[in-house]
N, C-alpha and C positions, 0 to 999 in steps of 0.2 A: 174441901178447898185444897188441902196439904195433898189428894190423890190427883186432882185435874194439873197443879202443878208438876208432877209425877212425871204423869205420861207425857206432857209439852215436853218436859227435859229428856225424857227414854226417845221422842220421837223424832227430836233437836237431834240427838247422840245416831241416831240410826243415820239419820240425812245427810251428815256430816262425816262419818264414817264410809256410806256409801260414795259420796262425791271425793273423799279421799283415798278409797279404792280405784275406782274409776279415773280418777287423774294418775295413779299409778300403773295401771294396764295402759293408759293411752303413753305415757313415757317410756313405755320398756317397748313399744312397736318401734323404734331406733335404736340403734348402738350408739355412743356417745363413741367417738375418737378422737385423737388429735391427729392432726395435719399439718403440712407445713408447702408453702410451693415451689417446684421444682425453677430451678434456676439457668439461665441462659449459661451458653458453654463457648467462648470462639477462639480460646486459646490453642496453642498446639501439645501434641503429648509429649511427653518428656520420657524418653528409655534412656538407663544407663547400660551400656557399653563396658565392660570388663573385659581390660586389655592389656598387654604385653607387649612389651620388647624382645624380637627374636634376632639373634645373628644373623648379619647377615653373610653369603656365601665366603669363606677365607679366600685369600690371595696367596694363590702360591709361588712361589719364589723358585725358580727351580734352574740348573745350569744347562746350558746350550750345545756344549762341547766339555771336551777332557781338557781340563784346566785346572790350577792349585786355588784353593780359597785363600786369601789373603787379609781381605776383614769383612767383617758383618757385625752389626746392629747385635744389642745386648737382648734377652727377653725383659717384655715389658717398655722400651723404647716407644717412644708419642713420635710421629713420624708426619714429617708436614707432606704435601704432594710435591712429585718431583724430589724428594730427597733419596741420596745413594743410603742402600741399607745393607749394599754387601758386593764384593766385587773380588774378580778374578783374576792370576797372572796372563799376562796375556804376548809374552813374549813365543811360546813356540807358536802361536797360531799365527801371530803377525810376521813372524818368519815365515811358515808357510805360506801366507799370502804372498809371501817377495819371490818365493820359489814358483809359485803357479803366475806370476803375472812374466817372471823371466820364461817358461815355457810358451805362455802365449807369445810372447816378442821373438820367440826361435819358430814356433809353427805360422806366425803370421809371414815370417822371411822362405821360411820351406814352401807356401802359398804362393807368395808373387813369382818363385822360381819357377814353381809349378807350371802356375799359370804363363807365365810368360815362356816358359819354352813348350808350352801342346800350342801357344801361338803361333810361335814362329815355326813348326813340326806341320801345323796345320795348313798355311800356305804351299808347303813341298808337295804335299800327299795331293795337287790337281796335277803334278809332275808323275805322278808315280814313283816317288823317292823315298817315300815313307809308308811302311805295313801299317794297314789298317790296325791287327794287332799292338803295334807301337803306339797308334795317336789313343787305342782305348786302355793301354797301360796309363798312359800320359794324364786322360780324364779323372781314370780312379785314384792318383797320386793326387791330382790339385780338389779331388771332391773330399775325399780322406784327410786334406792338411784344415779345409774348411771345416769339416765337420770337428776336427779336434778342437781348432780354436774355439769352436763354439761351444763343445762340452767346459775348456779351460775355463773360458765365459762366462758360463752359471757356475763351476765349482768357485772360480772367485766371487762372485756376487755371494753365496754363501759363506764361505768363508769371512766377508769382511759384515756382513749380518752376523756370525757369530761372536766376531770380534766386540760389534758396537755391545751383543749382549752379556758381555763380560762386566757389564757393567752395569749393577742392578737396581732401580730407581722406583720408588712408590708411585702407585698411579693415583690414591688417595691419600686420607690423612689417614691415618692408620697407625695402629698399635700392633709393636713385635709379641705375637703368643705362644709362638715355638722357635727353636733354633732347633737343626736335622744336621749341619755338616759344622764343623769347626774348622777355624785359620790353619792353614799349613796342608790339609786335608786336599789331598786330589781329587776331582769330583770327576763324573762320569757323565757324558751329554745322557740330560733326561732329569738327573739326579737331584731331589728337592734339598735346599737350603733353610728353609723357611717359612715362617707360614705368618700374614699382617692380616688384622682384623680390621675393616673401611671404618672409620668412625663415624660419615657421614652417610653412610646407605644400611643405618638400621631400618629392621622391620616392622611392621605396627599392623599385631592382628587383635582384633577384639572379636567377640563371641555376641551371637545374636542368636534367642530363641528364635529355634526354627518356625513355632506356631503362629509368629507376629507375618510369617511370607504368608501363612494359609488364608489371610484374612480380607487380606489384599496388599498391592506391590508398593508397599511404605516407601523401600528406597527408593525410587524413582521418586519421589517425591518430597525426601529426607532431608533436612541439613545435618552437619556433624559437627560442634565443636569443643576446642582443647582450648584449659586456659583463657577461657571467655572469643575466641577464636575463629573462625569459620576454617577448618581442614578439607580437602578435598579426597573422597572414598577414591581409591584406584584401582583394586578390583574383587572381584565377592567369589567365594570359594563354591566350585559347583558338588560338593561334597556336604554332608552331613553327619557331625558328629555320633555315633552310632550311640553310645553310651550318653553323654549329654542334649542331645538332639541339637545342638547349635551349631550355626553355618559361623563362616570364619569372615569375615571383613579386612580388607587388610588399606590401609592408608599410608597417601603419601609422607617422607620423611624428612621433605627440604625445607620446613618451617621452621623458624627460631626457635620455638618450645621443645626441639624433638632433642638436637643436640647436647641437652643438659641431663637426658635421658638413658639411662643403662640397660646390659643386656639383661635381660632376663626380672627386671622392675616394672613391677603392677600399677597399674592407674586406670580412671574411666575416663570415657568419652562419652559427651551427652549427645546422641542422637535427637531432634526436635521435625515430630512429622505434623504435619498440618490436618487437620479433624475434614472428616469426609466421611459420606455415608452413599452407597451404591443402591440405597433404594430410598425414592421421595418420599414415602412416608416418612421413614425414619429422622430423627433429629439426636442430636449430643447436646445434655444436658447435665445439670449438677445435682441430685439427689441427697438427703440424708441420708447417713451411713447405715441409720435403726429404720430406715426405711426399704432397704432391701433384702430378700428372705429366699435363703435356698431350700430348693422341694428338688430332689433326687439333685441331678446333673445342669437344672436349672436355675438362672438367680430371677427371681420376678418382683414386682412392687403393686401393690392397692393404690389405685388412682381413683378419684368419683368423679362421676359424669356432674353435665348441667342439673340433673335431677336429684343429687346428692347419693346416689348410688355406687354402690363399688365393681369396680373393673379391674379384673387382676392383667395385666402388664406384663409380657419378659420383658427382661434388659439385657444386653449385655457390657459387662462391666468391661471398660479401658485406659481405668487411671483410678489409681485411688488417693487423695487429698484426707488434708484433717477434720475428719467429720462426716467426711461427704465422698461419693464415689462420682468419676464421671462416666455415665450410661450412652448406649445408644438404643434406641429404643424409639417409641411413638410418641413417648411422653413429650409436652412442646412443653418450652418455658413459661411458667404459671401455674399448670396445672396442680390442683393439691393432690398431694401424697399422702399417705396414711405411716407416722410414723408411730400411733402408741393405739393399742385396741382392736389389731387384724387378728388376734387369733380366734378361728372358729368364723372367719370372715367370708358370707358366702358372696357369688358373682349377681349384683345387681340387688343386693340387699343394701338399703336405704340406711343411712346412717345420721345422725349429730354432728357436724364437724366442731369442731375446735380449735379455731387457727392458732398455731405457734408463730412466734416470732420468728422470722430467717436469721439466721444466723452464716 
């Protein structure tokens, strides 16, 4: 009796053994993973812009004629537009003006003489009473007194232009950053006085990796702004930083924000391009960040088909957020991803999924 119960239990223990081998070969024909699905993307990218205040071109100050400096602007001077920031004696010029306008008024009278007597010279000569020689002296006197008054003419118009610039006046708001001649000092027409720095026409260059043009033409399609802002780009440097590989942007500086702003003070600007993809398959999506995996020069991710099988994916990455990169890629929104159990993960090998929560 004690032996026929024996073998029922030895032959229980076989059966039971067997069917718990057997349910363990049938489990291990899947890899167990976790997944999680990939998420819609319709935001725009966000690049920062690292950028600079550069001077812009000095104003130079410089005198017109041989004249004494008399006074000028301190260095460092805040200078409104239209304000005198240095000016010059200007009596021997204005006397020369009185001397050349009295020559004109002695050559203008030498001209009607002129002319008035090859007049009256020129009715004789159908008489025969005047030498042809005589009436062509006659013509080059009254063309000679013309011509002078006319050189007088431009030297005075000169003259009373060097005069007005005797007097020297900001074209902007500008700051005094050098002084070159001091009060009392005889200056020499050409001779620089000074040098004002615009305060209102700084420069605004920001640095853009060159590789965001290789991908396609972002800025044409770009917004820019400063201090929550919309700024408008003015224009893009056709050079490339040899050493840093970045093209130069340079932006308008007539905006409120820019004036509070110094030469040579660092700040960014958010560039905002709008998401696009040059070929229909492709879609922009949002991925786990442990779900994408670089293999040489490429980044790719584990997707599974309807059949719960694995399909390896490239992506390319275009943003990266907390947790998560944004891709472009085939993957649409939904699709599960393979974020824990790819390694050793073949193409088209059937898997266990295990959804994760989105996060």
């Amino acid at each position: 009796m004690r032996n026929s119960q024996f073998r029922a239990f030895l032959a229980s223990s076989i059966i039971s053994t067997t069917l718990f081998s057997s349910s363990s070969i049938f489990a291990d024909d899947s890899r167990a993973v976790l997944v999680e699905a990939a998420h819609p993307w319709q935001q725009a990218i966000n690049t920062r812009l690292f950028c600079s205040v550069l001077s812009p071109p000095l104003h130079q100050v410089s005198s017109h004629t041989e004249a004494e400096l008399t006074q000028v602007k301190p260095v460092g001077s805040i200078i409104k537009a239209g304000e005198l920031v240095a000016a010059q004696d200007g009596f021997y010029l204005s006397q020369e003006i009185e001397i050349i306008r009295t020559d004109i008024a002695i050559t203008q009278s030498q001209l009607i003489y002129a002319e008035e007597e090859l007049s009256r010279l020129e009715k004789l000569s159908s008489a025969d009473m005047v030498s042809p020689s005589h009436l062509n002296s006659l013509k080059l006197n009254a063309d000679t007194y013309r011509l002078t008054k006319q050189r007088l003419e431009h030297q005075l118009t000169t003259a009373e232009y060097r005069l007005e610039r005797l007097q020297h006046y900001a074209r902007t708001d500008s700051q005094v950053v050098s002084i070159e001649a001091n009060p009392g000092e005889r200056l020499n027409s050409g001779q620089r006085i000074m040098q004002l720095l615009p305060l209102k026409e700084n420069q605004i260059e920001c640095s853009l990796p060159e590789e965001k043009l290789n991908n396609e033409n972002l800025l044409n399609r770009s917004s820019f702004t400063f201090r929550d802002q919309n700024i408008p780009l003015r224009n893009i440097s056709h050079t490339v930083n040899p050493e840093t590989q970045n093209l130069n942007l340079y932006f308008e500086t007539e905006s409120e924000q820019f004036p509070s702003l110094l030469v040579g003070q660092r700040f960014e600007i958010t560039m905002q391009t709008p998401l696009s993809t040059k070929n229909t398959r492709e879609r922009v999506t949002k991925v786990p960040s442990d779900a994408v995996i670089l293999e040489g020069d490429q980044y790719k991710v584990w997707t599974l088909d309807s059949d719960q099988r694995a399909v390896s994916t490239e992506v390319q990455i275009i943003d990266t957020l907390k947790g998560h990169f944004v891709v472009r890629s085939t993957i649409k929104p939904g699709d599960l991803v393979v974020v824990l159990g790819y390694e050793g993960l073949q193409p088209n090998e059937t898997v266990s999924p295990t959804k994760r929560e989105n996060t």
